[in-house]
N, C-alpha and C positions, 0 to 999 in steps of 0.2 A: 769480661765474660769468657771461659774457658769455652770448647770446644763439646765438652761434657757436662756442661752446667746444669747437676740437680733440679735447679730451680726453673729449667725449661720443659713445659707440660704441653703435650694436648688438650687444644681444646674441647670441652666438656661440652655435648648435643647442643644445650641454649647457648653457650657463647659463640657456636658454630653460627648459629639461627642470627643471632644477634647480630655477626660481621656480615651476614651475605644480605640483610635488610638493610645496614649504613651503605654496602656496594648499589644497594638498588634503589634506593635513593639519589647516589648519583647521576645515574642511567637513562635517558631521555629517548636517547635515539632508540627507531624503532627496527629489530635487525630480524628479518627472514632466512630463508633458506631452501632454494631447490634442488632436488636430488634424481639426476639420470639417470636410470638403468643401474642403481646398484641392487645385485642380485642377491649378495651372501645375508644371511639374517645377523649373522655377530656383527659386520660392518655396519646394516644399517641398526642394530640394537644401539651398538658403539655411538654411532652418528646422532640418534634420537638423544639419548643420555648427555651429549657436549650441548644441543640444544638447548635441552631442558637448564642447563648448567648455566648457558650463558644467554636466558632469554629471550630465545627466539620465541617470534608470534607465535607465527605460521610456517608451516612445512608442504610445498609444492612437488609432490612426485611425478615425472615424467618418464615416457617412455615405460619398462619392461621393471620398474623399480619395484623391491620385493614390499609386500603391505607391511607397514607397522603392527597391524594386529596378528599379523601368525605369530604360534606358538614358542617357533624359535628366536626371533627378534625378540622377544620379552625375558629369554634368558639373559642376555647381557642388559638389556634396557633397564632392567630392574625394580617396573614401576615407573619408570617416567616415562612412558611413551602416552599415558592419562594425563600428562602435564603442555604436551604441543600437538597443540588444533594442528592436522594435518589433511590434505585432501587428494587426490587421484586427477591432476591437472589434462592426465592424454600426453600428446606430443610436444616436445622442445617448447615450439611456437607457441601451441596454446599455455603452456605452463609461464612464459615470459609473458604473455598478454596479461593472464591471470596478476602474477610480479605485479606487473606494470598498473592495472585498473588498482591496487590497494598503494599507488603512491610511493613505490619503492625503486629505488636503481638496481639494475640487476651488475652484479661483478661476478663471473667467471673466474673459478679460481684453477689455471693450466696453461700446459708450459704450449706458448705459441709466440710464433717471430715475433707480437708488437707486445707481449705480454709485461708490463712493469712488476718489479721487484712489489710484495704484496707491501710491505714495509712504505711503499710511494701509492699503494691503490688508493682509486678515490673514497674511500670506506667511511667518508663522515657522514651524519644526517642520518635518512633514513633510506638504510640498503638491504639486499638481497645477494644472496653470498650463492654460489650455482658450483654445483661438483657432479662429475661424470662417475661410470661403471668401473669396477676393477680392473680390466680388462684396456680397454681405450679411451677412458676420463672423457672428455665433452664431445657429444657428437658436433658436428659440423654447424648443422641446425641451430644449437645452444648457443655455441660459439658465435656467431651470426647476430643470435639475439641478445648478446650480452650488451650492456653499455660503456664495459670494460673488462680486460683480462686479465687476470696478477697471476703469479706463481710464487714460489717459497723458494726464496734463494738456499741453495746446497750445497756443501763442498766436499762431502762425501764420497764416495766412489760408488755409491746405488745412484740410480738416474730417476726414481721415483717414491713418492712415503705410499704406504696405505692410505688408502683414502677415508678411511674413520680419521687416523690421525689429521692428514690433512685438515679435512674438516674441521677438528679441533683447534687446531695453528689457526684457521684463518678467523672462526668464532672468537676466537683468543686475542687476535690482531683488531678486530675490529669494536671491541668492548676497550680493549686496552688504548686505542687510540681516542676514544670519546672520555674516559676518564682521566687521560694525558691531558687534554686541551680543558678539561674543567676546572 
């Protein structure tokens, strides 16, 4: 097979429908999401949308986090922000207690002294994947209440991704590691 191969197509809407229902099939574990103080709407539109992508339940906003339903988060969300139950948890604390009473591990995803490569987090089973504000990623609080911290190894010359992306990498890491081990 060339480089150019004719006979390579996109896929057509139902065969689209068709591959993301054999992925979800595989899929057992059950994967959360809490979101700190992110204030911008394209970041949290961005954020809601990798969600909805990679099935999360529930989405836990803490702190000063902008609502899924303004007008602007919906222009990048595109409709998916109708597809992840999400609720208004208050502070760090309370938003990790909340995590915590639905059965889940919370993992902090930021760069700190004991924080392991996201690639070693403990992200099997069923977990809660936690991301801070644009500006200063996990308050202190969060951090605290994590039951782990990973970061996203970099070799780059920026010291940090957006945190839509982010978010993305780490929802990413932790579907892909549960369909690894099946």
């Amino acid at each position: 097979m060339t480089a150019h191969d004719p006979a390579r197509k996109q896929l057509r809407p139902t065969d689209v429908k068709r591959l993301n229902r054999d992925w979800r099939r595989r899929t057992e574990g059950r994967l959360g999401l809490l979101v700190e103080s992110v204030t911008q709407p394209f970041n949290m539109g961005s954020i809601i949308r990798s969600a909805a992508v990679f099935g999360v339940e529930h989405l836990w906003l803490a702190g000063n986090a902008i609502d899924p339903s303004h007008r602007n988060v919906a222009k990048t969300a595109l409709g998916t922000e109708r597809l992840v139950s999400w609720e208004h948890a208050g502070t760090p604390d309370a938003a990790a207690a909340a995590v915590r009473k639905q059965g889940l591990r919370l993992v902090a995803v930021e760069l700190t002294g004991d924080a392991v490569p996201l690639h070693e987090a403990p992200l099997d089973g069923d977990v809660c994947l936690a991301v801070g504000g644009e500006d200063h990623g996990c308050s202190p609080a969060l951090l605290a209440a994590a039951d782990a911290v990973a970061y996203i190894p970099q070799i780059g010359r920026v010291g940090s991704l957006n945190v839509a992306v982010a978010t993305a990498i780490a929802l990413a890491e932790a579907r892909r590691r549960e369909w690894a081990a099946g």
